[in-house]
C-alpha positions in Angstrom: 25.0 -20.2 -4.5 25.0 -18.5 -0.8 25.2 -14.6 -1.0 28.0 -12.6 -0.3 27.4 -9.3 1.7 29.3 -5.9 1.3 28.9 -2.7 2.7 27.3 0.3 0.7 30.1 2.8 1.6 32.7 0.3 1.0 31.7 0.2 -3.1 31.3 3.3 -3.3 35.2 3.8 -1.9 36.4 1.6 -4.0 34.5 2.9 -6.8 36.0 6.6 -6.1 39.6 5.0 -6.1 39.4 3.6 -10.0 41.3 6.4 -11.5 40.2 5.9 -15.1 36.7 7.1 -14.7 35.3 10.5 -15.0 33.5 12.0 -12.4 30.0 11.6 -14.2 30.6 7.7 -14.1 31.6 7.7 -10.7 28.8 9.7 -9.6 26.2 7.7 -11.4 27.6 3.9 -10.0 27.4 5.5 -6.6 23.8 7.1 -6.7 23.2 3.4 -8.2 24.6 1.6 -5.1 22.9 3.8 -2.9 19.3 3.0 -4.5 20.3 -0.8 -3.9 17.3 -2.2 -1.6 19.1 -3.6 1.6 19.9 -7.0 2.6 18.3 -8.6 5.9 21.7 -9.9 7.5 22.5 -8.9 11.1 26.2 -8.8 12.1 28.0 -12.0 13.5 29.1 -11.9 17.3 31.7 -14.1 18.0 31.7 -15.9 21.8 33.0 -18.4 23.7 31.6 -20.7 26.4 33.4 -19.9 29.9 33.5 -22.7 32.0 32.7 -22.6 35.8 33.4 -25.0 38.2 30.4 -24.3 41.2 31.6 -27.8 42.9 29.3 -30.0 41.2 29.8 -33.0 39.0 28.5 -30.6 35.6 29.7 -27.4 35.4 28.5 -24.4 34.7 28.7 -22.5 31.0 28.3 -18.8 30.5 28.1 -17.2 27.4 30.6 -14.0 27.5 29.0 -12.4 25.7 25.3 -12.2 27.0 25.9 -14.0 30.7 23.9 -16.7 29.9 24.1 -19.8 31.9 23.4 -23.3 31.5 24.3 -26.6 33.4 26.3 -29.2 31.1 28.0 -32.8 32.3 28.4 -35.0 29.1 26.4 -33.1 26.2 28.6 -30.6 25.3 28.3 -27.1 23.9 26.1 -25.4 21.9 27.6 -24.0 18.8 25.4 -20.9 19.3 23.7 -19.1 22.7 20.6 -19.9 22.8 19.8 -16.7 24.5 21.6 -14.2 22.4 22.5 -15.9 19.1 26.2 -15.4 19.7 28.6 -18.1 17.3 30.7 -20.3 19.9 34.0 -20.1 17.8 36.0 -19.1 20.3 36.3 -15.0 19.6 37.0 -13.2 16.7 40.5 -13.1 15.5 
């Protein structure tokens, strides 16, 4: 099963909107959220490849998200920058 990841502070909202708990309850889920070790995850960036034409027969592709560059003719894209890590999906919508 792959893990889901949510942020701390968005529990703990949604913990403070349940209307049916006392105040003790409440407190005590979110002093127990906030004791809840971390997860090593780092945020997704969303890029794209930007193609540039420098009159050759490959072209150019630059990352915009990092400015990385790298010649390309028949081998496509990468589906991630290999310089910053960025996922080639085209931006986040």
């Amino acid at each position: 099963m792959m893990d889901e990841y949510i942020r701390k502070q968005d529990a703990v909202d949604l913990v403070n909107k349940i209307s049916n708990l006392d105040l003790k309850a409440k407190g005590g889920i979110c002093v127990s959220l906030a004791n809840l070790e971390k997860a090593d995850v780092v945020p997704v960036v969303h890029g794209k490849w930007m193609k540039e034409d420098r009159g050759r027969v490959e072209y150019c592709a630059v990352c915009d998200q990092c400015g990385f560059d790298w010649m390309w003719s028949d081998r496509g894209y990468f589906k991630f920058c290999p310089n910053c890590g960025a996922k080639m999906d085209g931006g986040e919508s």
